[in-house]
Every structure is written in structure tokens, then in C-alpha cells.
C-alpha positions in Angstrom: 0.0 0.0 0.0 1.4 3.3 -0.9 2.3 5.4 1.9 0.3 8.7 0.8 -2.9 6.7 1.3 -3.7 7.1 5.1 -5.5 4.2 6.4 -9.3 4.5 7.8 -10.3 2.6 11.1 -13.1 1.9 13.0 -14.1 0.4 16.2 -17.0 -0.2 18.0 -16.1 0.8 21.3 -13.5 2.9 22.7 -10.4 1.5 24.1 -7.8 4.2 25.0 -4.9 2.1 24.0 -5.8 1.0 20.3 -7.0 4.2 19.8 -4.0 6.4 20.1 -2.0 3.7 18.3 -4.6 4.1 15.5 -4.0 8.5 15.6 0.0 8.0 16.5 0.0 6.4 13.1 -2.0 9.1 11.3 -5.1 6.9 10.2 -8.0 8.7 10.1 -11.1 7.1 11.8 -14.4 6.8 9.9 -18.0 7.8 10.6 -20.3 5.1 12.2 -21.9 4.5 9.0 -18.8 5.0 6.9 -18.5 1.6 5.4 -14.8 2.8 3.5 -12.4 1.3 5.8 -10.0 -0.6 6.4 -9.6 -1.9 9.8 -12.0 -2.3 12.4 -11.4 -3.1 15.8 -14.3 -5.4 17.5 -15.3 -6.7 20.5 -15.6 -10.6 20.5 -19.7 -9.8 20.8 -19.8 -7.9 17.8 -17.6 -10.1 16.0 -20.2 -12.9 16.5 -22.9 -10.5 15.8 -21.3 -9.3 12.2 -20.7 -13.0 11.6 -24.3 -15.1 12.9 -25.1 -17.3 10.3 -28.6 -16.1 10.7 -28.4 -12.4 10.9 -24.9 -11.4 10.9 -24.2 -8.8 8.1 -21.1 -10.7 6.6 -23.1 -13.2 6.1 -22.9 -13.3 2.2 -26.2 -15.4 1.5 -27.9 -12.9 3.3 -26.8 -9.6 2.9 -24.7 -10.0 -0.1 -22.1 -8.3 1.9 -18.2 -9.2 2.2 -15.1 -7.7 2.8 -13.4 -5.7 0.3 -9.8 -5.5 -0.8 -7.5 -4.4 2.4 -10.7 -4.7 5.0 -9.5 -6.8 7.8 -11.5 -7.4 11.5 -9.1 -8.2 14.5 -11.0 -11.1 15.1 -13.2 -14.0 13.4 -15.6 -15.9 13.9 -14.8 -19.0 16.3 -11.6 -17.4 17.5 -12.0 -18.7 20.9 -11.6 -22.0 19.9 -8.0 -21.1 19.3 -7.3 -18.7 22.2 -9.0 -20.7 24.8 -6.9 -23.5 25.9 -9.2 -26.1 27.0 -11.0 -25.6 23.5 -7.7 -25.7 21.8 -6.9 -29.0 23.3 -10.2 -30.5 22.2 -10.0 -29.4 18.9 -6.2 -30.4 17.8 -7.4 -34.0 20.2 -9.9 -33.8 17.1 -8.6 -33.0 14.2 -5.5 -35.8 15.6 -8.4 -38.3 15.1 
């Protein structure tokens, strides 16, 4: 990405930290219903709101919605079956089946 193009963020609450990281770089946050940007910091809840199979909006099938080009989330969905030990234990017993 070329440098002269500054970055757009959005988050859906306000955590002091991540946000001035986000400024001390010089991205420029969006509007709440700005949907050009690029990264957008989540809570776990709303990260398995955006993502419900039956109502989440990046749920392609339903709202025809994905990700563009350089839009990344800093989680996904399911991410705590990685993070959380006891879950990542039963999955790798799994998948070792």
C-alpha cells in the first residue's frame, strides 16, 4: 500500500490504547456509518454479531455483503476455539483423530 494513502479505522467501542495507536500512526477514523475502511477493531460480541449465520451482516447469503480488498476485523468468527486453551486442546485432540 502506498504510503500517501492514510488508512481508515473503525471500532465499535473505545479502548484508550488502540486508539492512540490508531491517531500515533496518522489513520483517520471513519463515521459510524462510513463503510470505506480498512480496519475495524471489534469486540468478540460484535464479532459474532457481524458474523451469525442467521443475521450477521457478513453473512454473504444474506446480505450479499463481504469484505473488500485491504478490510481486515481483528478477530473472526470462532476465534476462541483457538485462544482458549481447553477448546484448543479438544480441537487439535480432534482434528489428531
Amino acid at each position: 500500500m502506498s504510503n500517501s494513502r492514510k488508512l481508515k479505522w473503525k471500532s465499535d467501542f473505545d479502548k484508550e490504547v488502540v486508539i492512540e495507536n490508531f491517531l500515533k500512526r496518522g489513520w483517520t477514523k471513519c463515521e459510524k456509518d462510513d463503510d470505506d475502511w480498512n480496519f475495524y477493531w471489534a469486540t468478540v460480541f460484535t464479532t459474532r454479531n457481524l458474523f451469525n449465520p442467521k443475521s450477521g451482516i457478513f453473512n454473504f447469503y444474506i446480505t450479499g455483503m463481504r469484505f473488500n480488498d485491504g478490510q481486515i476485523i481483528n478477530h473472526f468468527p470462532n476465534h476462541y476455539e483457538l485462544v482458549r486453551k481447553d477448546l484448543m486442546v479438544k480441537n487439535l485432540k480432534r482434528y489428531k483423530k
